[in-house]
N, C-alpha and C positions, 0 to 999 in steps of 0.2 A: 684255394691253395693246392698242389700237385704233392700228392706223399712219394715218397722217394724209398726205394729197398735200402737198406743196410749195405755198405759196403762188403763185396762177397771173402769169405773167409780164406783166408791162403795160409799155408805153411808159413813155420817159422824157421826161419836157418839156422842151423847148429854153429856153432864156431866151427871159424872159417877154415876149409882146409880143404884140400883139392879133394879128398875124396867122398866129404858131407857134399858139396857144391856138386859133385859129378852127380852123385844118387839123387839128388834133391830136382836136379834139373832133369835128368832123365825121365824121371817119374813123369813131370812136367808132358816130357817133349813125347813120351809114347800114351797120355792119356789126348793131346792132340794128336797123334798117328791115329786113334782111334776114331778121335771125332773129324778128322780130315776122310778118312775111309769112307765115312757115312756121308760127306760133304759132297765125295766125287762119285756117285747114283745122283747126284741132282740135277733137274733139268733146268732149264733156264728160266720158268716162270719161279721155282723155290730158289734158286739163286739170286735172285733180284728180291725177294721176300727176305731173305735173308740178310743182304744189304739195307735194302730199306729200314727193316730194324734197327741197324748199328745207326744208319746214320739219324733216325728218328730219337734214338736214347743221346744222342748228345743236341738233336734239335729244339726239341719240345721246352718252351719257354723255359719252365720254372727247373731241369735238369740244367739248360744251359746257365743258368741264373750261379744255381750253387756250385755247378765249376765253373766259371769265371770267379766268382768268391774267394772259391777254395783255392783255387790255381795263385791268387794274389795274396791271397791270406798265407800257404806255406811258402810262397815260393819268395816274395816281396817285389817280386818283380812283374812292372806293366800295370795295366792298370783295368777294373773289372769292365767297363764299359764299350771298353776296345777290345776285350777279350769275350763279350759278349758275339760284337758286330763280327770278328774273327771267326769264331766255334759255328757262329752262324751261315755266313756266307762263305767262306770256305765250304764247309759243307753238301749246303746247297747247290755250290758249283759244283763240285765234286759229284753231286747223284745228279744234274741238268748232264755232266759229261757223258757219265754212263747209259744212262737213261737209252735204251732200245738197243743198245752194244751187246753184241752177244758173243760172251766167251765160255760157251759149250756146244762142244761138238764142232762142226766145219762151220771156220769162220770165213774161208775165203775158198773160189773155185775159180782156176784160172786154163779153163781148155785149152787156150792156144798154146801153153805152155806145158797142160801133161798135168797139172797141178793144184794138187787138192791140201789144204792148211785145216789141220784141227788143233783146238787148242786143250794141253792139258797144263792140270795143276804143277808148280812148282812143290809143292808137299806144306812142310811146315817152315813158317818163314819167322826169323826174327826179327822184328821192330826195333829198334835203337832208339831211343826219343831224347830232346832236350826240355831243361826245365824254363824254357823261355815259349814254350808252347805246350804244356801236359796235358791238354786236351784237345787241341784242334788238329795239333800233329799227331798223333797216337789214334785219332778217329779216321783223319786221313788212310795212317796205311792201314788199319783195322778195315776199312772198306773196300781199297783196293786186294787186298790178300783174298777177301771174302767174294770179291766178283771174280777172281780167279778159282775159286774154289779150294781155300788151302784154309791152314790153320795158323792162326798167327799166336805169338807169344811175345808180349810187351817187354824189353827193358828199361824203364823210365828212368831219368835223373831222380838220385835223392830227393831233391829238393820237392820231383813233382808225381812223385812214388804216390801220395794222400789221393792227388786230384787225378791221376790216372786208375789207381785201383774203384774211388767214385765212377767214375766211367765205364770201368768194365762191369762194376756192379750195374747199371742203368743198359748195357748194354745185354747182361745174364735177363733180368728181367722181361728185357724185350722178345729175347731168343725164348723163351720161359711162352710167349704170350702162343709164339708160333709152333713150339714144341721142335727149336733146331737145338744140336748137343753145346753146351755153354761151355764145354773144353773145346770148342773152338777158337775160343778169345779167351787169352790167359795173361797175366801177368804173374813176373816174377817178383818172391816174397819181400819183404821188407825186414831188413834191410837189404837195398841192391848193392852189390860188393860187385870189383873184378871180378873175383873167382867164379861167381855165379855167371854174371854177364860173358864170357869168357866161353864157361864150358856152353852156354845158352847159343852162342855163336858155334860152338864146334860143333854142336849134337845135331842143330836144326839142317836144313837143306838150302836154307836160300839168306841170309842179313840184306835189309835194307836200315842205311847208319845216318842219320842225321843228326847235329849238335857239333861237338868241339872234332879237332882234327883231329886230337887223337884218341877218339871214339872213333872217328874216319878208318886212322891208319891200321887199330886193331882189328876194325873187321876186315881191310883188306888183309891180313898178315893170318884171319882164324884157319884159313885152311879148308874154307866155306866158298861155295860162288856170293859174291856181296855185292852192292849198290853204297855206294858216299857221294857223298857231296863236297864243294869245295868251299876254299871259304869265303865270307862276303866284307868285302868292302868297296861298297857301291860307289862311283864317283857321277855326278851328274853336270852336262855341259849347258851353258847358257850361252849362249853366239849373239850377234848382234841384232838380229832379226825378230830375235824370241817378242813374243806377249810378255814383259816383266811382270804383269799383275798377275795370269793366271801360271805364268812359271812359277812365282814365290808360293802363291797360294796352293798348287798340289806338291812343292818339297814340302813346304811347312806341313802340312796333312800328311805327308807321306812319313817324314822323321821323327812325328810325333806321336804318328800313332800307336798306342801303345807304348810309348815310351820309349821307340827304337828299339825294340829286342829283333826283330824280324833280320834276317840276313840282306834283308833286298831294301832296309834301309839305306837311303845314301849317308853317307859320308864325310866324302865331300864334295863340294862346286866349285864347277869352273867356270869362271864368268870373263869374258870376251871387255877386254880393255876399253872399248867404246860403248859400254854401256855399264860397265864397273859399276859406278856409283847409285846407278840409276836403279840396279837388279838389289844393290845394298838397300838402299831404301827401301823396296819392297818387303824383302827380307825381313824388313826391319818391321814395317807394317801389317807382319804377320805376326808377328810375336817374338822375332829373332833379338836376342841382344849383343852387341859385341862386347866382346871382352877384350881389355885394354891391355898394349904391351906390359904394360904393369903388372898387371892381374894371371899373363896367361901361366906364369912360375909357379901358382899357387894351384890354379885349375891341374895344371901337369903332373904336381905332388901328388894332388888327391884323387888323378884318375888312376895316375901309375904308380905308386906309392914307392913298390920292389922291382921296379923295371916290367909289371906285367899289371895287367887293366883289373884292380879291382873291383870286388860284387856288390863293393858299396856305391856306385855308380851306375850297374850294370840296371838297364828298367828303368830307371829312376826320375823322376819329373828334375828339366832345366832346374826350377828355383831351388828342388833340395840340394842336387848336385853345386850349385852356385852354396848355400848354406853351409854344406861340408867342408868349401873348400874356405869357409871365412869370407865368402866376398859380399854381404852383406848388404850394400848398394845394389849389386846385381841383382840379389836375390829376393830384394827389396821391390824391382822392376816387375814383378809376376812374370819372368821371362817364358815362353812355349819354349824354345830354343836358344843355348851359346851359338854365339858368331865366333870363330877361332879365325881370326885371317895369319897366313901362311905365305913365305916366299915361295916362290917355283920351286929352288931348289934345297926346300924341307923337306924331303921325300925320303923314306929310309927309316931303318931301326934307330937311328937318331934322333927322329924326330916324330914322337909316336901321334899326334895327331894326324901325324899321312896314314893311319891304318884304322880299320875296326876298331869301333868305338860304344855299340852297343846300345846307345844312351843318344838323347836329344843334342847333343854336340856335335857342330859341323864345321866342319872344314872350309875355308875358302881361301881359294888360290885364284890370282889375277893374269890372266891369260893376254897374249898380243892378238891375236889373230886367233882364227878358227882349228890353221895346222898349230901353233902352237897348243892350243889347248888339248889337243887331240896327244902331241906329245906329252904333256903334263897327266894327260891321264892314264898312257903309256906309264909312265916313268912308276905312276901309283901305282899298277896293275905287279909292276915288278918287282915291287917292294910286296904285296899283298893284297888279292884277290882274282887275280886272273883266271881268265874262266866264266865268270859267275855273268855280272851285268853290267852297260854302262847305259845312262838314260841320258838325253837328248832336249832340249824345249829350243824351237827353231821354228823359222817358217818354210825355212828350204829346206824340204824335206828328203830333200835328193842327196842330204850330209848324212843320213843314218848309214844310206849304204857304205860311207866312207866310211863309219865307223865300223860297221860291220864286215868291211875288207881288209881290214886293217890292225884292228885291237883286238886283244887277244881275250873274247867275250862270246858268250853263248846266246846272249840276246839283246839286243837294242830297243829300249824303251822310249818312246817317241812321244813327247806330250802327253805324259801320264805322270798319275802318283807314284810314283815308281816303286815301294814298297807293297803295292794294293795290287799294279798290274801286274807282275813279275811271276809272281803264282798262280795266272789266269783269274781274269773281272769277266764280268758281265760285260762290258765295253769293248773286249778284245778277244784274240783268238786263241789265245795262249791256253794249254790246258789246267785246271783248276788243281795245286797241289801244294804241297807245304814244303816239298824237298824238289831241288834244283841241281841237277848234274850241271857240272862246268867241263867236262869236256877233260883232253888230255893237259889243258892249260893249268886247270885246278887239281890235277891228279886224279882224277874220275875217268869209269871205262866208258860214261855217256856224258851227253850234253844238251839232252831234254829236260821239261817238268818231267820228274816221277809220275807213271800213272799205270794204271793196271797191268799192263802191256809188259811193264819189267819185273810183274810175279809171276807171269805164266812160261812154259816152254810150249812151241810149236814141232806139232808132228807135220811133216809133209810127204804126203803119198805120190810118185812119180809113175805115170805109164809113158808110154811110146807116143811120140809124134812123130809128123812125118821129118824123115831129115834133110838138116837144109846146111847144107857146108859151102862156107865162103869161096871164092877163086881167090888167088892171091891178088889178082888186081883189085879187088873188092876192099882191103885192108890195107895196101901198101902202096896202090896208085899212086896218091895224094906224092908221098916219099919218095916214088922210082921218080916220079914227074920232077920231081924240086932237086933230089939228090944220084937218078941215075939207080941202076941193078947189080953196081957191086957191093 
């Protein structure tokens, strides 16, 4: 058995008030100025030492064991076995990415152009986290801030304040083993309040904000350079060509896992008219239950109760969400997933199964054609998630482009899990991360995986090349030829 430190001691907030909140986080943010100072003398082999630790404190069996535990024990949401395989590979992809990258000192030299790139530290950066991931997301940016060489300081959700302070303690420890300053990685006290999260935002140098949107909006509005994210509501297309078996079988894996908390769960499905009932049956064959026009008034109460998606749903296994809602039969079925089938034109604040859902419940809308479906997913995006992802199972592979021309999405997932692939797999090229820019679609100033690359600033040193200045025919040929020189 693995003995584990103590979760590391932090301050306790005073009642709340903007000026306990300013001291309290200050203190915070200038004992990481200190330990960021000492960060940026390091050379590249202590830098990558000092990653490896972070990511080795939430790797190591018996650490990843008790947060995933803990992360489900406070938070009630997801489930530990999936939040194992998550803290894990995530992880691991995350240091396979980094791995021989080097961000200190000249990262790039491009003579022909005069130009030399060094990379420095962004300073101290804040973390924003949600409590649907408090340790895998929080590990994330804790390793990207550290391969930049800055100082990070955690704001975790209430709920997942427990299983993230365990982490930084696991991660004290490690830092402990190598002798790097453990006010590198900090978290703030419990209880997390606005006031605190707030000024943590104003004081620091850089937010990076992942969770609800409006954790988004406030860190674009602190006054800070920031990073958010957009929001997800994945829709995924089934065309007529698809594999039905091995299409059901990676949505059902991908909406289940974990219980749907991940943003890059789908949603909903569009399945292609001519193969409707056939892709139903799979569905069905994976675990999916349909829930009967009878029933879905009842599902609808208990997801949305006040017009807004209850956290009694939120994580939650199909059959309890089916128990909640009284439907007994279903719940009866050991359901993996609700089937919700959907007109086309249920789309809208009207009709809240067209949106994030958080939870094993999906959506299905019956599409005519391929453009139609592609319109249907449109119409979702409009309603809510644009930006983020739409996924694809098809054998003409040559429709992703379509989608990808077309819909207003930052990535197209082609025959995958789509929850697994989204934040970079082993199986694809995607970079391994837990937060996803959508781009100007989703209200984000990007529309990559997060990854190291948006904690650092680049210096670029410019000398003299030889100069080379265009003729006018060289730029405007093309024009005088088609349109003439007036």
């Amino acid at each position: 058995m693995t003995s584990h430190p103590p979760m590391t001691a932090l301050p306790v907030l005073p009642a709340d008030n903007s000026s306990s909140a300013a001291a309290l986080v200050g203190d915070l943010v200038a004992r990481a100025r200190t330990a960021q100072h000492v960060a940026n003398g390091f050379d590249q082999a202590r830098v990558d030492e000092v990653v490896a630790a972070a990511g080795w404190a939430i790797m190591e069996p018996g650490r990843n064991r008790a947060l995933a535990e803990r992360a489900v024990a406070d938070t009630g949401i997801g489930n530990v076995d999936d939040k194992l395989r998550k803290n894990y590979r995530k992880t691991l992809g995350l240091l396979r990415d980094l791995q021989g990258v080097r961000s200190v000192g000249v990262v790039a030299e491009r003579p022909e152009l005069g130009i030399v790139e060094i990379v420095r530290p962004a300073g101290v950066v804040a973390a924003i986290t949600p409590s649907t991931n408090p340790a895998a997301t929080p590990a994330n940016k804790i390793i990207n801030a550290l391969k930049g060489r800055n100082a990070v300081i955690v704001a975790p959700s209430p709920k997942g304040w427990s299983t993230c302070s365990q982490l930084v303690g696991f991660i004290h420890a490690q830092f402990d083993r190598i002798g790097a300053p453990r006010d590198l990685v900090q978290l703030l006290p419990d209880p997390v309040t606005k006031e605190t999260t707030g000024e943590l935002m104003r004081q620091c140098d850089l937010v990076v904000a992942t969770g609800s949107q409006a954790n988004v909006r406030a860190a674009y509005t602190c006054g800070t350079p920031a990073f958010g994210v957009g929001a997800g509501n994945v829709a995924s297309i089934i065309d007529e060509t698809a594999d039905l078996t091995a299409a059901a079988q990676k949505i059902a894996r991908s909406k289940t896992f974990d219980h749907a908390t991940s943003c890059s769960s789908e949603n909903s499905v569009v399945i292609v008219d001519a193969v409707y009932d056939a892709a139903i049956a799979a569905l069905t064959a994976q675990g999916g239950a349909r829930v009967t026009a009878a029933d879905k008034p009842r599902l609808q109460q208990t997801m949305w109760p006040q017009g807004k998606l209850s956290p009694q749903v939120i994580g939650q296994s199909a059959k309890l969400i089916a128990q909640r809602a009284g439907l007994t039969d279903l719940a009866a079925a050991q359901p993996a997933m609700l089937l919700v089938e959907e007109d086309a034109a249920a789309i809208g604040p009207a009709h809240p199964f067209s949106g994030e859902k958080l939870s094993p419940v999906l959506t299905v809308y019956r599409a005519r054609d391929f453009a139609d479906a592609c319109r249907i997913v449109e119409a979702i995006y409009r309603h809510q998630g644009a930006g983020h992802s739409v996924s694809l199972h098809t054998t003409q592979t040559a429709r992703a482009r379509v989608l990808g021309e077309t819909l207003p999405v930052s990535r197209v997932i082609v025959n995958q899990a789509h929850a697994i692939a989204t934040g970079g797999s082993f199986d694809n090229g995607l970079p391994f991360s837990l937060s996803m820019g959508c781009g100007t679609w989703g209200g984000n100033n990007f529309s990559d995986n997060m990854t190291w690359r948006q904690y650092v600033n680049i210096t670029r040193i410019s000398t003299p090349i030889s100069e080379r200045v265009p003729s006018e025919d060289e730029i405007f040929g093309g024009y005088f030829a088609r349109h003439g020189r007036a």
